[in-house]
C-alpha positions as CSV (number, residue, x, y, z in Angstrom):
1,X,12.3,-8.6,-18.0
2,X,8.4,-7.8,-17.6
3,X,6.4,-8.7,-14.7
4,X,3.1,-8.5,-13.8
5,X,1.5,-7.0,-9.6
6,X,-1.1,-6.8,-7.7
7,X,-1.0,-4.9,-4.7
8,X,-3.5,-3.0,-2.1
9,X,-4.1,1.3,-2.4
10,X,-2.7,1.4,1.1
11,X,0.5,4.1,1.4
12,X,2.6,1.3,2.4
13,X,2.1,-0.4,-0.5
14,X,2.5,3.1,-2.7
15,X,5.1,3.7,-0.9
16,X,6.8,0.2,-1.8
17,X,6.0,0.2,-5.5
18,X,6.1,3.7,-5.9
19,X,9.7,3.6,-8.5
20,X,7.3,1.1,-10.6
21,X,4.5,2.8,-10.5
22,X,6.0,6.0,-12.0
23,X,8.3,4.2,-13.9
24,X,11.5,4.9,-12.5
25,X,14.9,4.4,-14.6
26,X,16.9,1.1,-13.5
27,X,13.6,-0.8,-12.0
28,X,11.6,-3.8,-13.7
29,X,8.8,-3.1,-16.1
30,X,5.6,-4.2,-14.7
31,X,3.0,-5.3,-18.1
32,X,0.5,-5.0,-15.9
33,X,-0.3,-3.5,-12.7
34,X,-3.4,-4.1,-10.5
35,X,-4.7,-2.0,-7.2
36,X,-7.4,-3.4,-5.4
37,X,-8.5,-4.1,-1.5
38,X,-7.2,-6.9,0.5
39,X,-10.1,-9.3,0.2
40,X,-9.7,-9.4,-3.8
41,X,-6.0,-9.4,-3.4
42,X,-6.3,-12.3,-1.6
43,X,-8.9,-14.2,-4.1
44,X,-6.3,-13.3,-6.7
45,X,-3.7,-15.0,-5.2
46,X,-6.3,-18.2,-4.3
47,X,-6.0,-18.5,-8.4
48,X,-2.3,-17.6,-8.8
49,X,-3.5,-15.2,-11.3
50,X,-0.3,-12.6,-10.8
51,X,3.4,-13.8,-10.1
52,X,3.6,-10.6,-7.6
53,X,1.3,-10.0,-4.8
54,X,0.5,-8.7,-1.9
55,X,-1.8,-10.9,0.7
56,X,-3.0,-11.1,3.4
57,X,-0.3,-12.9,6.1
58,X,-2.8,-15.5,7.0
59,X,-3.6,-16.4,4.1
60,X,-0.7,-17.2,3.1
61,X,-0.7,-21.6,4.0
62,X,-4.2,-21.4,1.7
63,X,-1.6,-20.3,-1.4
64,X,2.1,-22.0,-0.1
65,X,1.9,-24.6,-2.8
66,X,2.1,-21.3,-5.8
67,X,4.0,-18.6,-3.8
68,X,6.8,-18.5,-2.0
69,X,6.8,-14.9,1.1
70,X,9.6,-12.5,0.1
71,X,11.9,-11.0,2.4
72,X,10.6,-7.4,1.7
73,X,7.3,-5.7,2.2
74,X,6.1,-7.8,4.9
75,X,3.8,-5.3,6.9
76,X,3.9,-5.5,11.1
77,X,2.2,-4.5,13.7
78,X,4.0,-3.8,17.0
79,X,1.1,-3.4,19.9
80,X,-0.9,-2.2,16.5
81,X,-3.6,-3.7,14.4
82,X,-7.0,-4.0,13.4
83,X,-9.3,-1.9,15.5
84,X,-12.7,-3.2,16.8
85,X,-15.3,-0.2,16.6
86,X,-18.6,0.1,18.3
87,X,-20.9,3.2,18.8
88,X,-21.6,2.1,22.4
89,X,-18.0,1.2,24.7
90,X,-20.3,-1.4,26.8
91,X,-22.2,-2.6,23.5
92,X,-22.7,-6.5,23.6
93,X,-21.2,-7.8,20.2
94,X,-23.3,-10.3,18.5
95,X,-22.4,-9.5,15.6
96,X,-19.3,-8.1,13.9
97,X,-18.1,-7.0,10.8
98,X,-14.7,-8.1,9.1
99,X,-12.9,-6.3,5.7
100,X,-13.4,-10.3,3.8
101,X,-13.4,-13.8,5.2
102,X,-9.9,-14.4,3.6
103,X,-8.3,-11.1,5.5
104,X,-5.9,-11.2,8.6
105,X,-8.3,-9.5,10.3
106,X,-11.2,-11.9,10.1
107,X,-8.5,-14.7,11.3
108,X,-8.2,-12.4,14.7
109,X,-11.8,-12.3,15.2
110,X,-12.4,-15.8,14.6
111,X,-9.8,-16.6,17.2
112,X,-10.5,-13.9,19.9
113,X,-14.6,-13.9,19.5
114,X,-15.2,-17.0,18.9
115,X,-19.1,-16.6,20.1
116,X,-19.7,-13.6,17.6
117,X,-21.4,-13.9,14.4
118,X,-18.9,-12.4,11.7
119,X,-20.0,-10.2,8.6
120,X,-18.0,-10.0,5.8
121,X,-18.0,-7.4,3.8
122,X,-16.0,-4.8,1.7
123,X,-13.7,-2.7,4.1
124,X,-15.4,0.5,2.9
125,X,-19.0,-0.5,4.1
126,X,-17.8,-1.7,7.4
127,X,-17.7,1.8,9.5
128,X,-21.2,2.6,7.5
129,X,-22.2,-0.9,8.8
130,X,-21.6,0.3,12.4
131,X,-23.0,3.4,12.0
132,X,-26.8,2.5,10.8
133,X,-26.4,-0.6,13.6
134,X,-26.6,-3.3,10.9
135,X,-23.7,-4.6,13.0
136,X,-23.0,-4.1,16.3
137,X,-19.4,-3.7,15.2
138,X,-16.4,-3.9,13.3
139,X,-13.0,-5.1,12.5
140,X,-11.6,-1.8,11.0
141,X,-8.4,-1.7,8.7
142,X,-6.2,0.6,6.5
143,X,-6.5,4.4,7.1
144,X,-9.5,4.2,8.5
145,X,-8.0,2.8,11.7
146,X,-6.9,6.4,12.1
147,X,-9.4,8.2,10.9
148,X,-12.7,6.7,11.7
149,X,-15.5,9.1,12.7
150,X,-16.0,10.8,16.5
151,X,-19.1,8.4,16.9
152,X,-17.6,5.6,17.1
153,X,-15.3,4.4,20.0
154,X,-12.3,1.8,20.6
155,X,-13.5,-2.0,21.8
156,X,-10.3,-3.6,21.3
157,X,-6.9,-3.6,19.2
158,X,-6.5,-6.5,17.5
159,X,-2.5,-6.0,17.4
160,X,-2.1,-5.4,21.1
161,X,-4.3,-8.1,22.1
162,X,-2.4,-10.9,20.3
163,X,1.2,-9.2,21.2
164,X,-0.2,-10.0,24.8
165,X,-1.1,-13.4,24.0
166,X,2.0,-14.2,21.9
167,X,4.9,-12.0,22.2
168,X,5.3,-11.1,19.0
169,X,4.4,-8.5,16.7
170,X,1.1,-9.3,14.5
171,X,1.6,-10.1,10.4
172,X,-0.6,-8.2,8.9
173,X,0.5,-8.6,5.1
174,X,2.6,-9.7,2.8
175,X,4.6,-9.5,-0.3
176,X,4.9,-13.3,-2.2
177,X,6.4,-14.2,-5.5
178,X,5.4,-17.4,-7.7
179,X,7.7,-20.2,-7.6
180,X,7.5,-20.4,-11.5
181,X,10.1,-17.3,-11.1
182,X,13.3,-18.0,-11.2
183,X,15.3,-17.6,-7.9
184,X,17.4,-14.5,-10.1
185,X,13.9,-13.1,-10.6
186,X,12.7,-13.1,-7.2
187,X,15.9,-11.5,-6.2
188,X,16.1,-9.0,-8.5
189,X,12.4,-7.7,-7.3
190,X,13.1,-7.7,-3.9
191,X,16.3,-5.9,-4.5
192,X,14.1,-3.3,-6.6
193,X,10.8,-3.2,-4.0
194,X,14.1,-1.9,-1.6
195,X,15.1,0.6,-3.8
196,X,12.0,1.8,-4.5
197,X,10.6,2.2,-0.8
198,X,14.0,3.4,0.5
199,X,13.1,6.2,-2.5
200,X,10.0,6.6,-1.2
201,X,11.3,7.5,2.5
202,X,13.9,9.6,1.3
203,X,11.5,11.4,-0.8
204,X,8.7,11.0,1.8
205,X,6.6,14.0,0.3
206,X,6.7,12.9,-3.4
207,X,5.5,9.6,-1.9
208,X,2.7,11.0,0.3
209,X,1.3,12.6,-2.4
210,X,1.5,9.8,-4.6
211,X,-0.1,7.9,-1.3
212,X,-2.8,10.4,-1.7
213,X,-3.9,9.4,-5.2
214,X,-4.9,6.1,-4.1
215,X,-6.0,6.4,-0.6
216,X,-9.4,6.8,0.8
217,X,-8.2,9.0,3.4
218,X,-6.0,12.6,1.4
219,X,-5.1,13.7,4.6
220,X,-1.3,13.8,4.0
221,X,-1.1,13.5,8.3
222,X,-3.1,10.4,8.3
223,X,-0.5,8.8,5.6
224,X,2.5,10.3,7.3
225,X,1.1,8.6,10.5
226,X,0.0,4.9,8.5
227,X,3.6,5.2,6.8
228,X,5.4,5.6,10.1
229,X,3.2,3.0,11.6
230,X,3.3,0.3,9.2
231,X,6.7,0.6,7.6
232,X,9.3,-0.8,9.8
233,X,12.8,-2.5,9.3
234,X,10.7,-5.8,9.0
235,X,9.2,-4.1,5.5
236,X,13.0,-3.7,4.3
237,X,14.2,-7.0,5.2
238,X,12.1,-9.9,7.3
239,X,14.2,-11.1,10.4
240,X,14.4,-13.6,12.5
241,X,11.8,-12.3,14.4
242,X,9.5,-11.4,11.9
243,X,9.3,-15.0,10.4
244,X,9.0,-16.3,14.1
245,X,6.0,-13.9,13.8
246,X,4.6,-15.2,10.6
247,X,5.1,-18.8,11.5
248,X,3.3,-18.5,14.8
249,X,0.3,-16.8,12.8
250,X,0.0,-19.7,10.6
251,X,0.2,-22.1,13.3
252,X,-2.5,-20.3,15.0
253,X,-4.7,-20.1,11.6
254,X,-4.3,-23.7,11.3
255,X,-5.7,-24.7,14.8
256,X,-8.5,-21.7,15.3
């Protein structure tokens, strides 16, 4: 059986379909295989154009009709999540930039700043933005939440802020499958994407430097530290508390 994925360069993702990726004996053949960032992910999935995908978690009511969530590859943040950046700590925010009007990460700023103007814009021009003030800030994902440059300083995390409001830990992303698949078909992949990150952790430096190939960010530190950040049990196998997590985003994305 041949599948079709798309998923984001982040090492959790590498990580995740890393045995597919190199083509490791005794996992599913993907046909076709497509890397790109979050805010094209998600357009993707808007047009059900691949049966596997990664999303962002907000998004995920806009495209429930087509996809159903898997129970692997879910991506959490505990007291961690999108950074707001600003050259100037007491900076009034006016207006602020966001990694795609689609992404988690815009959701959060719509919620919590309300009264700011958001940008949207690819992920990769957002510090840039900051930096040569055409914003006064930024919503700042993926490695560069751990990496971003000395001039810049912390407003706000995004992840800690909502686990204060909420309790919970803050969806971030996640793995669906389309419900044209068969319910064999969906099992048989998440049973795989296990196999394949539990490879990956076992075999962390293989991993990080296939990480490295994709990410922005070669530091193999800064995608040790995304890795142990962002892959949690919730990434092998969503619990209770996970899909308490996910259902209270999409509750919220409904009424902000």
């Amino acid at each position: 059986m041949t599948f079709s994925a798309a998923f984001s360069p982040c090492p959790n993702d590498i990580f995740l379909f890393r045995s597919f990726l190199e083509k490791h004996e005794g996992f599913p053949s993907l046909r076709q295989i497509m890397i790109a960032d979050i805010a094209s992910l998600n357009f993707y999935a808007l047009e059900a154009r691949f049966p596997l995908i990664k999303i962002s978690a907000s998004l995920y009511p806009k495209v429930a009709d087509a996809y159903h969530v898997l129970n692997v590859g879910t991506t959490l943040g505990y007291k961690i999540g999108p950074l707001i950046l600003s050259k100037e700590p007491d900076k009034k925010l006016t207006t602020l930039a966001t990694p795609g009007a689609t992404t988690t990460a815009h959701t959060l700023c719509r919620l919590f700043y309300p009264q700011i103007e958001l940008v949207p814009m690819r992920y990769q021009e957002i510090i840039p933005a900051i930096l040569t003030n055409r914003v006064d800030g930024g919503a700042v994902i993926h490695e560069e939440r751990f990496s971003f440059p000395k001039e810049l300083c912390i407003i706000e995390d995004l992840g800690q802020l909502w686990e204060e409001t909420w309790r919970l830990p803050l969806p971030l992303g996640c793995i669906v499958i389309s419900k044209e698949l068969s319910t064999d078909d969906s099992y048989l992949l998440s049973n795989a994407l296990q196999k394949s990150l539990k490879r990956s952790l076992t075999e962390s430096s293989l991993a990080i430097q296939k990480a490295s190939e994709y990410s922005r960010d070669k530091s193999s530190d800064t995608i040790q530290r995304f890795v142990d950040t962002y892959v949690t049990k919730e990434t092998f196998h969503l619990s209770s508390i996970g899909q308490q997590a996910l259902s209270t985003l999409w509750t919220v994305c409904r009424n902000a």
